[in-house]
C-alpha positions as CSV (number, residue, x, y, z in Angstrom):
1,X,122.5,45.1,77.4
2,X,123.0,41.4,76.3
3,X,124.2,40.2,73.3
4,X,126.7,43.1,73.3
5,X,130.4,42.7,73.8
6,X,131.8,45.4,76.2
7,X,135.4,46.7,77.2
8,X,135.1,46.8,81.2
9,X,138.1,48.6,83.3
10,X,138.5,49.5,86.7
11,X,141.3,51.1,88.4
12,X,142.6,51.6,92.5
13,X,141.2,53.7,94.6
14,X,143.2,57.3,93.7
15,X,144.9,55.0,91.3
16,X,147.2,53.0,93.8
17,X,148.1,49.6,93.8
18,X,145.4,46.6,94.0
19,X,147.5,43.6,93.3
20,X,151.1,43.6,95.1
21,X,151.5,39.8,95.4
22,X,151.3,37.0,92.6
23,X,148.6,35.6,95.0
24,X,146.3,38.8,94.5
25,X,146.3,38.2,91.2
26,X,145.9,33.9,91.4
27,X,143.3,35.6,93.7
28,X,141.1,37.9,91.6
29,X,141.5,35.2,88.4
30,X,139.9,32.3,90.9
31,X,137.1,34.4,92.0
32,X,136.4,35.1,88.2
33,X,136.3,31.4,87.7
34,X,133.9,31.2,91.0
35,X,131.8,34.3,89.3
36,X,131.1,32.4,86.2
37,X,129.9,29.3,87.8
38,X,127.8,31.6,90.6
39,X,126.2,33.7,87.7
40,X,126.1,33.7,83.5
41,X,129.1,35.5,82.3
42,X,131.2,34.6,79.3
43,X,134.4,36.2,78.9
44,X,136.5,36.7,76.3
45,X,139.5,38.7,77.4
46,X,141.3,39.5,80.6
47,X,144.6,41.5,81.5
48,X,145.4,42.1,85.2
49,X,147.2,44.8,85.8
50,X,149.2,46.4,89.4
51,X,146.3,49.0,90.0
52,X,144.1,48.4,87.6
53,X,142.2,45.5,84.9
54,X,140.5,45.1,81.5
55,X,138.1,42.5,80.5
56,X,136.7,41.9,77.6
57,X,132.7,40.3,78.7
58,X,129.9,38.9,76.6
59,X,126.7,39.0,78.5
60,X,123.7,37.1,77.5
61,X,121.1,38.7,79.0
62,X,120.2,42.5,80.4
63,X,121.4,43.3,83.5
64,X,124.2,40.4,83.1
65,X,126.9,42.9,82.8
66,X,126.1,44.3,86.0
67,X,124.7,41.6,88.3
68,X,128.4,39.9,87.4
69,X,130.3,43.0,88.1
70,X,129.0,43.8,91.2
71,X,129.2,40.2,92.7
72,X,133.0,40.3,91.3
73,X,133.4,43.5,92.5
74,X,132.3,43.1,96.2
75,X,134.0,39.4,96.4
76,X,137.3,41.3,95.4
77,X,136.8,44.3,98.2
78,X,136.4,41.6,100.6
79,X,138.7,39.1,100.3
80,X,141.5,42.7,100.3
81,X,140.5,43.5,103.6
82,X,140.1,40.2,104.9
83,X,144.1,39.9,103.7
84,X,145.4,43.4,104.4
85,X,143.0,45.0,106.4
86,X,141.2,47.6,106.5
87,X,138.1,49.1,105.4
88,X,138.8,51.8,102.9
89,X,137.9,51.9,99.3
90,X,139.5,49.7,97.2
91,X,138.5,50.3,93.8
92,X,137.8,54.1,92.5
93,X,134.1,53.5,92.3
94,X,132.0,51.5,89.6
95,X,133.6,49.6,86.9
96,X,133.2,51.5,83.5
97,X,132.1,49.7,80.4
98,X,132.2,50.3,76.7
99,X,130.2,48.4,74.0
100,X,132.4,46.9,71.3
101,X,131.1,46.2,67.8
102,X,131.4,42.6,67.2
103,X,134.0,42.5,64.1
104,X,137.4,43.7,63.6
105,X,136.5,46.7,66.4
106,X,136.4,43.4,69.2
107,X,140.0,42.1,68.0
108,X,141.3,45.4,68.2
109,X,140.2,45.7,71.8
110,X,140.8,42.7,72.7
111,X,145.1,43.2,71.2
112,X,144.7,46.3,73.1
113,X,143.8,44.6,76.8
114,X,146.5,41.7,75.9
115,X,149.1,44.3,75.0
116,X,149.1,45.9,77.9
117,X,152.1,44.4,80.0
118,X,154.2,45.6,76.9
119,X,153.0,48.9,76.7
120,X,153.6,49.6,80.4
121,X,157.2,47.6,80.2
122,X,155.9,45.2,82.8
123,X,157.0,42.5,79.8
124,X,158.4,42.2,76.9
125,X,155.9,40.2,75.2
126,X,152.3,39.9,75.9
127,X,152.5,36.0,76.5
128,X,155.1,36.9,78.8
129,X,153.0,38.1,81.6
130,X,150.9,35.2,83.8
131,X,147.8,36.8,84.4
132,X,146.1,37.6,81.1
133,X,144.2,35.6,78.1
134,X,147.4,35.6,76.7
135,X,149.3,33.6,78.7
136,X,146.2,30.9,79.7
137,X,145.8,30.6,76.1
138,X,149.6,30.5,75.2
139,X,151.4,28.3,78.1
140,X,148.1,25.9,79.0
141,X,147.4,27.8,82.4
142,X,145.9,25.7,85.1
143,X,142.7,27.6,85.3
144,X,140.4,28.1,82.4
145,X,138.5,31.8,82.6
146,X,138.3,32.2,78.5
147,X,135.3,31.7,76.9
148,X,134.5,31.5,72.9
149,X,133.2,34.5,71.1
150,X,131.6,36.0,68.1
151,X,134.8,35.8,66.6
152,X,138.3,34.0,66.8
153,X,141.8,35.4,66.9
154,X,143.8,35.4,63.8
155,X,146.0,32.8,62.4
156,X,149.4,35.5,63.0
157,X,147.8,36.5,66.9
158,X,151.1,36.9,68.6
159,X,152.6,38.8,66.6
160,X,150.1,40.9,66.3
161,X,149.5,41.6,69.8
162,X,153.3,42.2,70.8
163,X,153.6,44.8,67.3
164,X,152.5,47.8,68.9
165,X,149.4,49.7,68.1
166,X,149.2,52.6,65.6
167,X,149.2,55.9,67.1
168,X,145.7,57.0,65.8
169,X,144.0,53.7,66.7
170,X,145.4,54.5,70.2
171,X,143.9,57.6,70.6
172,X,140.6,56.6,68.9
173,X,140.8,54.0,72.1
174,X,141.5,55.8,74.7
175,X,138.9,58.7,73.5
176,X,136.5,55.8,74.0
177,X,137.6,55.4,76.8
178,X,137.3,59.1,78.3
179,X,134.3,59.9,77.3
180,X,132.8,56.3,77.9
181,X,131.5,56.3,74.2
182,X,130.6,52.8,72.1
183,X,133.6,51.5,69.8
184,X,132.6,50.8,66.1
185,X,132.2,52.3,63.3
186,X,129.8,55.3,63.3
187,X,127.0,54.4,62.6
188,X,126.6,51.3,64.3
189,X,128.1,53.3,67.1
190,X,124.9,56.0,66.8
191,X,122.9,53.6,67.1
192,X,124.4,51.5,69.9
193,X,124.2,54.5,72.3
194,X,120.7,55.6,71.3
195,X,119.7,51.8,72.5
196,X,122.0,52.4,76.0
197,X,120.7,55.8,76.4
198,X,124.3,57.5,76.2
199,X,124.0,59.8,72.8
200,X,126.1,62.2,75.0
201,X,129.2,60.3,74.9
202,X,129.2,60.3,71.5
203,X,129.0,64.5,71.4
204,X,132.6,66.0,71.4
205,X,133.7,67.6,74.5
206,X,134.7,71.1,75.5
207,X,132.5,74.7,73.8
208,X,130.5,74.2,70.3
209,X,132.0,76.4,67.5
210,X,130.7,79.4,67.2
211,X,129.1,80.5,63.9
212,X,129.7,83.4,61.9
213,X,127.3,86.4,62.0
């Protein structure tokens, strides 16, 4: 849907490791920057990760989200196999992607993708590691992926990002996450997946309670 914000992850094949060399990950940021100019994409927020990525992705128009993806997607899968051979799956399947509510909900996710190199001890602060918003738009990178969105980071950003979450807000994530649900408060979430057609994710999982006779 366009006009949406939307928390997009995808993870190796079986989880394993996509990108083993600083090149693979030069590699996947370049072909972004080639997406963007091939087809309308703005994005907000990237973290590369060893087997997996987040982006944060604005989309003008329907069917953006995908069209983008999927070129990104395929471009990826073959530039892999051209390098290391192969024919296998690379990725575990189709990217998943989560609609953000365009307010303190989108900063949130977005400290959450830039965080990551901390949380997974890969760095000990976000800036720290090369191949996230972070760093292109702490240290100047040479390329330029980052686009501007419906709102701007926070005066005290860094610290922010490298304090670690709260526990509950983590879990409230991640639950987002799992059951590929819209993250925002409720109601705009309600709505937001009665628009997508996904009022299931927002049902909680596992038996309804049983009543009393």
């Amino acid at each position: 849907m366009g006009g949406v914000c939307y928390h997009v992850i995808n993870r190796g094949n079986a989880r394993a490791q996509v990108f083993h060399q600083e090149h693979d990950y030069d590699a996947f940021i370049r072909l972004m920057i080639d997406g963007k100019a091939r087809r309308p994409m703005r994005v907000l927020a990237y973290c590369l990760m060893p087997n997996h990525f987040h982006l944060v992705l604005w989309p003008r128009q329907d069917g953006d989200l995908s069209r983008w993806m999927q070129w990104l997607m395929t471009a990826h899968v073959r530039r892999y196999h051209g390098h290391y051979g192969g024919s296998g799956h690379v990725w575990q399947g189709r990217f998943k992607a989560f609609p953000i509510q365009q307010d303190e909900h989108l900063l949130t996710v977005w400290r959450y993708v830039e965080a990551n190199p901390v949380r997974a001890g890969l760095a000990r602060r976000g800036q720290d590691w090369a191949w996230s918003s972070l760093a292109e738009w702490c240290q100047g990178a040479s390329w330029q992926v980052v686009d501007a969105g419906p709102v701007e980071r926070v005066r005290n950003w860094l610290s922010l990002v490298n304090r670690p979450l709260g526990e509950a807000t983590l879990g409230q994530l991640r639950q987002s996450v799992n059951r590929g649900a819209p993250w925002g408060d409720e109601l705009w979430s309600r709505r937001t997946a009665a628009r997508l057609g996904i009022e299931s994710s927002m049902r909680r999982r596992g038996r309804p309670p049983q009543t009393k006779k």
